[in-house]
RODRENMI-835070 format. One record per residue (C-alpha): residue number from 1; residue in one letter; x, y, z. Coordinates in steps of 0.02 Angstrom, whole numbers, plus 50000, padded with zeros to 5 digits. Layout:
@num: NUM; residu: A; c1: X; c2: Y; c3: Z
...
***
This chain:
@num: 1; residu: X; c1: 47660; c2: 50253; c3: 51312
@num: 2; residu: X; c1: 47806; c2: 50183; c3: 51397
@num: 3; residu: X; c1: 47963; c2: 50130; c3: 51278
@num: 4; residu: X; c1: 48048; c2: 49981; c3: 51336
@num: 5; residu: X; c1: 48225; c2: 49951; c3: 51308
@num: 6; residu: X; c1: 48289; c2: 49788; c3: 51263
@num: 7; residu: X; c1: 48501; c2: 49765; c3: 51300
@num: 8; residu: X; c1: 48566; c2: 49694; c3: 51141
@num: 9; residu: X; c1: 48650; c2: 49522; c3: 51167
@num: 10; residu: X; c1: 48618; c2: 49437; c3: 50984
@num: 11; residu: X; c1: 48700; c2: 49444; c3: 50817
@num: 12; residu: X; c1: 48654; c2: 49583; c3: 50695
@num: 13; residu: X; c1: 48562; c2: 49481; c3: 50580
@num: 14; residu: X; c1: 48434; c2: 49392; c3: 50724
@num: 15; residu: X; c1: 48349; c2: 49576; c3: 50744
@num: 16; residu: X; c1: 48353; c2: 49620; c3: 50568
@num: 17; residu: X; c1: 48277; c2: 49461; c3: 50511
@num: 18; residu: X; c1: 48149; c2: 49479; c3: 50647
@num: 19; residu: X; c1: 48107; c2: 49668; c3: 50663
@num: 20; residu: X; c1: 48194; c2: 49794; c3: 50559
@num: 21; residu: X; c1: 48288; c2: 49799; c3: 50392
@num: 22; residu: X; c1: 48467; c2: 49763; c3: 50400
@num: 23; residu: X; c1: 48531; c2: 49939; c3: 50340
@num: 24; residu: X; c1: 48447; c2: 50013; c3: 50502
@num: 25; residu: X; c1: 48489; c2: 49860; c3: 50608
@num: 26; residu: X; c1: 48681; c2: 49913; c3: 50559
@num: 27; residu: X; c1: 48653; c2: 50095; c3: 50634
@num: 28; residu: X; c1: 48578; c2: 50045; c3: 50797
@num: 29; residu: X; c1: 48687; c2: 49920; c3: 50846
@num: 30; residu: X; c1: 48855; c2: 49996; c3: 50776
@num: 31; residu: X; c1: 48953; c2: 50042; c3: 50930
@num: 32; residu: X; c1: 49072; c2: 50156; c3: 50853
@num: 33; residu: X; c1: 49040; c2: 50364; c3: 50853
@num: 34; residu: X; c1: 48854; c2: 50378; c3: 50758
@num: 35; residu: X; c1: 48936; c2: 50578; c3: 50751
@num: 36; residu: X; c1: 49047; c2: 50499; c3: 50614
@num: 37; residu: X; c1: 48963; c2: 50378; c3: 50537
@num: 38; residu: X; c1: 48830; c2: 50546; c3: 50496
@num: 39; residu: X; c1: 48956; c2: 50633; c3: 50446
@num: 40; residu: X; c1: 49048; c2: 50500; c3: 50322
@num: 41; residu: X; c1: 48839; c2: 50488; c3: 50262
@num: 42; residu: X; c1: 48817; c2: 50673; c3: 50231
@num: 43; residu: X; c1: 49002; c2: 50685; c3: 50146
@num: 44; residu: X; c1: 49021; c2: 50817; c3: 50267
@num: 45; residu: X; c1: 48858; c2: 50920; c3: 50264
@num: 46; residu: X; c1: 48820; c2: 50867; c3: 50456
@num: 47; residu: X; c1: 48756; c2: 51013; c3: 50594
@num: 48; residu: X; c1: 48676; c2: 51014; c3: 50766
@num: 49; residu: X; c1: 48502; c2: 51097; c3: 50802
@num: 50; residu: X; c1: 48495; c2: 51131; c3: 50985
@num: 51; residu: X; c1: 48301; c2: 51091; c3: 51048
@num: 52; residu: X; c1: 48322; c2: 51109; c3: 51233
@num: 53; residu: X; c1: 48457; c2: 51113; c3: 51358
@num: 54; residu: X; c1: 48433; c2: 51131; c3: 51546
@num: 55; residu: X; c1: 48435; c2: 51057; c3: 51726
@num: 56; residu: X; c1: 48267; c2: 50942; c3: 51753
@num: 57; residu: X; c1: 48207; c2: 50776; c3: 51820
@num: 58; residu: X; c1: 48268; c2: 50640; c3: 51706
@num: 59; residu: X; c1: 48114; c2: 50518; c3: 51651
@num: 60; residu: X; c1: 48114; c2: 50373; c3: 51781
@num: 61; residu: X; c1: 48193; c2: 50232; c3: 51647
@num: 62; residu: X; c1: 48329; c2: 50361; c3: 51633
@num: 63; residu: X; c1: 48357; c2: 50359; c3: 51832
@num: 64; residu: X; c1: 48361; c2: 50201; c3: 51832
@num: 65; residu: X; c1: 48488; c2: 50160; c3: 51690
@num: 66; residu: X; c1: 48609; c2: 50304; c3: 51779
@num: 67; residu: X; c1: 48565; c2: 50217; c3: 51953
@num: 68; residu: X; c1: 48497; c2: 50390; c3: 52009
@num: 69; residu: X; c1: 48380; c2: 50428; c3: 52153
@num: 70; residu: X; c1: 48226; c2: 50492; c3: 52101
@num: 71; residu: X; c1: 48208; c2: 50683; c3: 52072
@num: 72; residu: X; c1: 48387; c2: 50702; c3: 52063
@num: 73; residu: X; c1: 48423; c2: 50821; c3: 51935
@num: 74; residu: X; c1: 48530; c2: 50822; c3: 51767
@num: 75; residu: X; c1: 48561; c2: 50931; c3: 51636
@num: 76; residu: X; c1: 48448; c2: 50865; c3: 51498
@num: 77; residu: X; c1: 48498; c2: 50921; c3: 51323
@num: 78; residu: X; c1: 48392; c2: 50879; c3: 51169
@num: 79; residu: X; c1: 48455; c2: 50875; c3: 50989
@num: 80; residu: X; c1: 48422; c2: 50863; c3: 50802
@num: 81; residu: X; c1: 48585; c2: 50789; c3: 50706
@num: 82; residu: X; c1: 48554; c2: 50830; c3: 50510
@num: 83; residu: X; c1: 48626; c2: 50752; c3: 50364
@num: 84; residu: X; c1: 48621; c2: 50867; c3: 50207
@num: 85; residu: X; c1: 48485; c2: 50957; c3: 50284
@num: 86; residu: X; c1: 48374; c2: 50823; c3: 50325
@num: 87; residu: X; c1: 48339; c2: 50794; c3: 50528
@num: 88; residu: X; c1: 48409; c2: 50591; c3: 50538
@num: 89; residu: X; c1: 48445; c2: 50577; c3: 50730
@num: 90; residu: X; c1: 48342; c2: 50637; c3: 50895
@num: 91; residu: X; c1: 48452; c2: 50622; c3: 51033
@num: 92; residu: X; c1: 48428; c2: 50678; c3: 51218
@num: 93; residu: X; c1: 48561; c2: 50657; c3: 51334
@num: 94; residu: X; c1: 48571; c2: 50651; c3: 51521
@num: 95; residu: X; c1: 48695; c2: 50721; c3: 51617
@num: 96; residu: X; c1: 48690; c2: 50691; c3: 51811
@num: 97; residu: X; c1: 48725; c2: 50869; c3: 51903
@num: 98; residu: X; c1: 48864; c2: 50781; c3: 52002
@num: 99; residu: X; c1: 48947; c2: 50736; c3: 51815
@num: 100; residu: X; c1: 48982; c2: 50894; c3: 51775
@num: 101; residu: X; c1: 49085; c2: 50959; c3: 51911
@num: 102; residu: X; c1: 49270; c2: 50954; c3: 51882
@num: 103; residu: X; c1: 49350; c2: 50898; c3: 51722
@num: 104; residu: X; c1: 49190; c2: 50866; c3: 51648
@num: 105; residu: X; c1: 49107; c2: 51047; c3: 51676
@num: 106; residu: X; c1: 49146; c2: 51074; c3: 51483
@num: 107; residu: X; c1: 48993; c2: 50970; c3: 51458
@num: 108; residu: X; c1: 48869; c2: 51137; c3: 51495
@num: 109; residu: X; c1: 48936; c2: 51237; c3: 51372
@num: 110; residu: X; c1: 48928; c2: 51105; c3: 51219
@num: 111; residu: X; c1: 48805; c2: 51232; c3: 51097
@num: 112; residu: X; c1: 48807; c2: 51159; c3: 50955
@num: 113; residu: X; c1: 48947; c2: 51030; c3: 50957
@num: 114; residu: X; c1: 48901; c2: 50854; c3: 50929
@num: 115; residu: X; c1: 48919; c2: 50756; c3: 51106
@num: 116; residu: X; c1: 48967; c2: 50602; c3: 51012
@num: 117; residu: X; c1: 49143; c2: 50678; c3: 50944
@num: 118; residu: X; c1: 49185; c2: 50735; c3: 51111
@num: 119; residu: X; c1: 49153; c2: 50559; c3: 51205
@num: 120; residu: X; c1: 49228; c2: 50437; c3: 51055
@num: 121; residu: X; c1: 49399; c2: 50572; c3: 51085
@num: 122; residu: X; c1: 49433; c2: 50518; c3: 51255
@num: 123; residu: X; c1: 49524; c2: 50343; c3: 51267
@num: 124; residu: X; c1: 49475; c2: 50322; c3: 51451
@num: 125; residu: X; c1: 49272; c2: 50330; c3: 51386
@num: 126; residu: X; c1: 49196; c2: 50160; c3: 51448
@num: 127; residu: X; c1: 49015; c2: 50132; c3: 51359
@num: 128; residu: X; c1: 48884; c2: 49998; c3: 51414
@num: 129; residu: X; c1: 48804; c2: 49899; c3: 51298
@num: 130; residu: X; c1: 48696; c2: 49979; c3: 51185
@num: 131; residu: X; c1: 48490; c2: 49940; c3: 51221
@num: 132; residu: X; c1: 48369; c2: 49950; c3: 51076
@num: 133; residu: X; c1: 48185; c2: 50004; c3: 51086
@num: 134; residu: X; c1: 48041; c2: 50074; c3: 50988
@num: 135; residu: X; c1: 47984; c2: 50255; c3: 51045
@num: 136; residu: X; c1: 47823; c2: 50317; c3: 51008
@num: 137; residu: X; c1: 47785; c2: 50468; c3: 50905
@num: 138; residu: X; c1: 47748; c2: 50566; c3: 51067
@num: 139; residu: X; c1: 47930; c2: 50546; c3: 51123
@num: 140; residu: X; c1: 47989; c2: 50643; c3: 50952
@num: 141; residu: X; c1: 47990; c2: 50813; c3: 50931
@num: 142; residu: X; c1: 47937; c2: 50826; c3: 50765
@num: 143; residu: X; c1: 47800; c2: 50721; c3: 50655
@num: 144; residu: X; c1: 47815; c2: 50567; c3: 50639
@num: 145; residu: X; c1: 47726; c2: 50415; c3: 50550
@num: 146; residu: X; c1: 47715; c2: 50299; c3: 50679
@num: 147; residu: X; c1: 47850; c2: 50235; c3: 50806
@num: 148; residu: X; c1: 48037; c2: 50250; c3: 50787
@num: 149; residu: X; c1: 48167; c2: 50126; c3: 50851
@num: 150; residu: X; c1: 48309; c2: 50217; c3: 50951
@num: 151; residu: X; c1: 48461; c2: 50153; c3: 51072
@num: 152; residu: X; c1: 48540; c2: 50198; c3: 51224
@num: 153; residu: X; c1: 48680; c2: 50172; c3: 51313
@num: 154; residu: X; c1: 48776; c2: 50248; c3: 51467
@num: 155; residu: X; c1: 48930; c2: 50325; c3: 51442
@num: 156; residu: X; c1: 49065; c2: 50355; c3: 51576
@num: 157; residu: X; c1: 49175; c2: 50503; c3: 51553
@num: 158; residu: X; c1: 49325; c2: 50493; c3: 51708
@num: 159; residu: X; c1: 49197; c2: 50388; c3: 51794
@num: 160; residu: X; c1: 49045; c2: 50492; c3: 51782
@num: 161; residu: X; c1: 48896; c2: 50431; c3: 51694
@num: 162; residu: X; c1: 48797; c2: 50503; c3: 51565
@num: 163; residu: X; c1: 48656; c2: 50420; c3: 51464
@num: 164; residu: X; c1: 48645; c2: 50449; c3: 51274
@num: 165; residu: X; c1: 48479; c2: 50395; c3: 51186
@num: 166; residu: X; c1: 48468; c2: 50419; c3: 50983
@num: 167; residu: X; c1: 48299; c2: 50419; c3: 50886
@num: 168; residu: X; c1: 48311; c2: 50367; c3: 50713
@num: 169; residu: X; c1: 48186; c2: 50476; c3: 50610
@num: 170; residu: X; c1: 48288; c2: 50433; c3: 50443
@num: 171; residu: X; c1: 48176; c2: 50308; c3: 50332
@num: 172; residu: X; c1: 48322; c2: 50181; c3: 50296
***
C-alpha cells in the first residue's frame, strides 16, 4: 500500500476536526524542531535508536519530492526517537549522495545524534512545507495497530536537499 502525501495548506483546526485529534494535529503540523518539542515532552529523557543507515534507492515518492532521477542513490537512515523510554517517532531520512559532499559530509557520521537539532541550528536551513499522510503498518518497523499518520518535508542544508519523514507511533 502506497501512502499518499497531502501538502498542508489549511488551518490547524480544519484537519483536526476532520481526521485526527487536535493534540496530534499540533505535532504534525508544528514546523518548529519535533527534536525539541520531544525533548521539552520527555523533560529530558530523549535518545536515538539507530535502525538502519546506508546508501540505497530512495522509494519513488521520495525521488520525486527530492526531484531525483530514478535509481539515484542516497544515504537512507532510519530511526526510533524515544521519550522516557517509549519509541514516539519513526523517522527515515534521505540524503542525496551529491548532498553530502563538502560542508555537508558531517551528515554520514550522525550515530546517534538527532538530525533535527543539527538542521533547526543552521540559520541558512530553508524547509518546504510540511505534507501529511497516513502510512500503513507495513511502512513501520515495529507493531502497530493499524495505520499511523506521519509528515514530510524537504530540507535544504547550503542548498542541498534532504527529505525528512516522521511516523507518529505515540497514541496522543
Amino acid at each position: 500500500m502506497q501512502t499518499i502525501w497531502h501538502s498542508f495548506h489549511r488551518s490547524p483546526a480544519f484537519y483536526s476536526k476532520r481526521l485526527m485529534n487536535r493534540r496530534l494535529c499540533n505535532w504534525l503540523l508544528d514546523r518548529g524542531s519535533l527534536t525539541r518539542r520531544l525533548i521539552e515532552a520527555g523533560e529530558g529523557d530523549f535518545r536515538v535508536e539507530i535502525l538502519r543507515q546506508g546508501v540505497g534507492t530512495p522509494r519513488c515518492d521520495e525521488s520525486r519530492a527530492l526531484g531525483l532521477c530514478s535509481r539515484q542513490r542516497a544515504l537512507i537512515r532510519e530511526v526510533l526517537l524515544y521519550v522516557k523510554g517509549e519509541p514516539w517517532v519513526y523517522a527515515r531520512s534521505v540524503i542525496p549522495c551529491q548532498s553530502l559532499q563538502g560542508p555537508l559530509a558531517y551528515l554520514k557520521k550522525l550515530d546517534n545524534r538527532p538530525l533535527g537539532a543539527l538542521l533547526f541550528r543552521d540559520p541558512g536551513m530553508r524547509r518546504s512545507p510540511i505534507e501529511i499522510g497516513r502510512l500503513p503498518a507495513s511502512r513501520v518497523p515495529l507493531a502497530v495497530s493499524g495505520p499511523r499518520w506521519g509528515r514530510r518535508s524537504v530540507f535544504w542544508l547550503k542548498g542541498k536537499p534532504l527529505l525528512v519523514s516522521e511516523t507518529f507511533l505515540y497514541d496522543f
